[in-house]
C-alpha positions in Angstrom: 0.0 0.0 0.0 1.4 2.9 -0.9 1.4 6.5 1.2 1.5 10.1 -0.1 2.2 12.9 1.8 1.4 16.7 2.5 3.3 18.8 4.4 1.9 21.9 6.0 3.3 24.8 8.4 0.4 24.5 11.0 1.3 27.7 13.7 4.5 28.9 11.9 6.8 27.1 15.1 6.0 23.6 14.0 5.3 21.4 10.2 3.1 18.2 10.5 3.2 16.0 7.8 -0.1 14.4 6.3 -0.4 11.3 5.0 -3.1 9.4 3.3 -4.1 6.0 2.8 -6.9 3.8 1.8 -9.2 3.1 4.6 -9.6 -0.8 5.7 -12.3 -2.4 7.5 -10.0 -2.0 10.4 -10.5 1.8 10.9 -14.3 1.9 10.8 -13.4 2.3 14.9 -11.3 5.3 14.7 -13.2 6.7 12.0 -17.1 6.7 13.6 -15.3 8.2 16.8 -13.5 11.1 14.3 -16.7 11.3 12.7 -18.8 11.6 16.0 -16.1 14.8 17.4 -16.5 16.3 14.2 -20.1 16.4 14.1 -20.1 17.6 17.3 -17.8 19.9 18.1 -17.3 21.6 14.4 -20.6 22.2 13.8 -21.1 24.5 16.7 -20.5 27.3 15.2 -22.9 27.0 12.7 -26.4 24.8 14.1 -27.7 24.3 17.6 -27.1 21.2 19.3 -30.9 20.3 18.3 -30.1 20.6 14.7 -26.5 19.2 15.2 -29.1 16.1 16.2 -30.8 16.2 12.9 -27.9 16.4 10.8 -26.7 13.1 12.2 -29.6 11.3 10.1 -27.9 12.1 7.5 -24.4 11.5 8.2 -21.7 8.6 9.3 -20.3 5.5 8.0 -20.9 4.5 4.5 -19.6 0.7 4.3 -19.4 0.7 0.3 -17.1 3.8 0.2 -15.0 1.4 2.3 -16.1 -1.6 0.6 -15.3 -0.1 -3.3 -12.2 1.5 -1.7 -12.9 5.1 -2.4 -12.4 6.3 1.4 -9.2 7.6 2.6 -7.5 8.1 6.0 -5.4 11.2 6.9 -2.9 11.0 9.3 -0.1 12.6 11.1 2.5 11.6 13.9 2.8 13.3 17.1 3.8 13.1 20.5 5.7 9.2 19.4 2.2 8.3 18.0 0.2 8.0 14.8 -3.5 9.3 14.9 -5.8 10.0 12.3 -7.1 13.6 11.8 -9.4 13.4 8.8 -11.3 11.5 6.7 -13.3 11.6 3.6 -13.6 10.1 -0.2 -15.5 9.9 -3.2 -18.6 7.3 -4.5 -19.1 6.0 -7.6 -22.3 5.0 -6.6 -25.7 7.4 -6.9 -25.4 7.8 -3.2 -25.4 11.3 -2.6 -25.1 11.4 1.5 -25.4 9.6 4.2 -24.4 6.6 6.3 -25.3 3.0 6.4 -28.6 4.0 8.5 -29.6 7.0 5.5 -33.1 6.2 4.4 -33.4 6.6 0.6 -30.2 5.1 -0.9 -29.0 4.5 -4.2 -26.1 2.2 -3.9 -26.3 1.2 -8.1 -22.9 2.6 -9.5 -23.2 5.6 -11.7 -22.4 5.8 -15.6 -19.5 8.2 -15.7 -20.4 9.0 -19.5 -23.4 10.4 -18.1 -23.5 11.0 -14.2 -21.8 12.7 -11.8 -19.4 10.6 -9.1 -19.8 11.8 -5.5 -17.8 13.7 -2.9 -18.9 11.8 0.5 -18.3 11.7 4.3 -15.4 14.6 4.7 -14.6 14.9 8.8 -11.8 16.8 10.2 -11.0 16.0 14.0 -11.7 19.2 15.7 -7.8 19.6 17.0 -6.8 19.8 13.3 -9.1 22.0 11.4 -8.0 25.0 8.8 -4.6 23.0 8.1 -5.9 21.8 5.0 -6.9 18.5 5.9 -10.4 19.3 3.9 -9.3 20.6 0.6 -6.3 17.1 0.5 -9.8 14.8 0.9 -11.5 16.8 -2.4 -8.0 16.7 -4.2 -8.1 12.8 -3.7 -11.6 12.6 -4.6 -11.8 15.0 -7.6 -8.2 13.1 -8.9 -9.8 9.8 -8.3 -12.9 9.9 -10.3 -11.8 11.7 -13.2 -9.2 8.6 -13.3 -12.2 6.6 -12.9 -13.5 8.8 -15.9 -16.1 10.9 -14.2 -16.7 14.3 -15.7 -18.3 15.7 -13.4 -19.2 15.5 -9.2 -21.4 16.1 -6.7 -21.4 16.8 -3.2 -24.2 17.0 -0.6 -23.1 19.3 1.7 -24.3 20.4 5.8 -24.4 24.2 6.3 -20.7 24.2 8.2 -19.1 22.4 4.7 -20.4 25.1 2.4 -18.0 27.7 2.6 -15.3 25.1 2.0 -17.2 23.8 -1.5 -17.7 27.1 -2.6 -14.0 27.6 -2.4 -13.0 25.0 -4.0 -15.5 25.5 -7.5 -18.8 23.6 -6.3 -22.2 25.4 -7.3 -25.4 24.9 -5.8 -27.3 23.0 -7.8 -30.6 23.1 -5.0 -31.2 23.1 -1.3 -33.1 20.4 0.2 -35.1 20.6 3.7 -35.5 17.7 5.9 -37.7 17.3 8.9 -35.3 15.2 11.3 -37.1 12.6 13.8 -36.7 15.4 16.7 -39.2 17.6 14.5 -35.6 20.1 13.8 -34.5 20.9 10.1 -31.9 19.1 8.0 -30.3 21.4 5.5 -28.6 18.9 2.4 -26.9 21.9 -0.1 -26.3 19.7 -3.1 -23.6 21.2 -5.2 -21.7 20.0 -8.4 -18.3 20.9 -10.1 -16.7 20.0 -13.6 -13.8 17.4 -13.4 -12.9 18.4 -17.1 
């Protein structure tokens, strides 16, 4: 298995270098407890807990990402140890969002002549946010499917991702507003981008 790596200056002092990787069955662990702190803790500034709650309907694990081997792992080493500080991948399937428990999933793979691949489940641990963890996952993603020969891609994104998207050449495409189980709103910003 080969590793890549991404080096950045994180507080001008110190440079942490990224790696990524493939995720395994192994990781699904470590990865719902990143997932869970993300959800939690990054999404403060942008929902109440009570719509944090909603969100989580549509978010988590997605075993075919793991499964078709589109999911990645980034890492860095500190303090003598390895830990993971993000995750996140791309779907070749017409999955848009969600995990495993996501009512309303598509999990046929997509045509690349004619449909779009998907960005999916991006999480940065909360300790290791705006050091570019985010934009590495939609590099690997974006480079991936147009390997795969996808023109184009698609993201479902939470109100926290947007900003990120937008940076990076996503569009809205439509906004989507789901009543969550605890009677709180779901916002799903579906957004596309050209891979040509």
């Amino acid at each position: 298995m080969s590793l890549s790596f991404y080096s950045l200056n994180t507080d001008m002092t110190k440079i942490f270098t990224f790696k990524h990787r493939v995720a395994q069955q192994s990781d699904v662990g470590a990865i719902m407890e990143l997932m869970n702190l993300s959800i939690d803790i990054n999404m403060r500034a942008f929902l109440s807990s009570e719509q944090i709650e909603a969100n989580k309907e549509s978010m988590g694990v997605d075993q075919t990402l793991i499964d078709d081997g589109t999911y990645f792992v980034v890492e860095t080493f500190k303090s003598g140890q390895t830990i993971m500080v993000g995750c996140g991948g791309w779907g070749k399937r017409r999955t848009l969002y969600g995990g495993n428990h996501t009512a309303g999933r598509d999990d046929n793979f997509a045509n690349p002549e004619i449909e779009a691949a998907r960005i999916r489940a991006m999480y940065t641990h909360p300790d290791w946010t705006r050091q570019g963890i985010g934009s590495l996952l939609l590099d690997l993603g974006e480079g991936a499917a147009r390997k795969a020969g996808f023109k184009t891609i698609e993201l479902g994104s939470t109100l926290p991702g947007e900003p990120l998207y937008l940076a990076k050449g996503y569009k809205e495409v439509r906004r989507e507003e789901r009543l969550a189980e605890n009677g709180h709103t779901n916002t799903i910003i579906k957004m596309s981008k050209s891979l040509e």
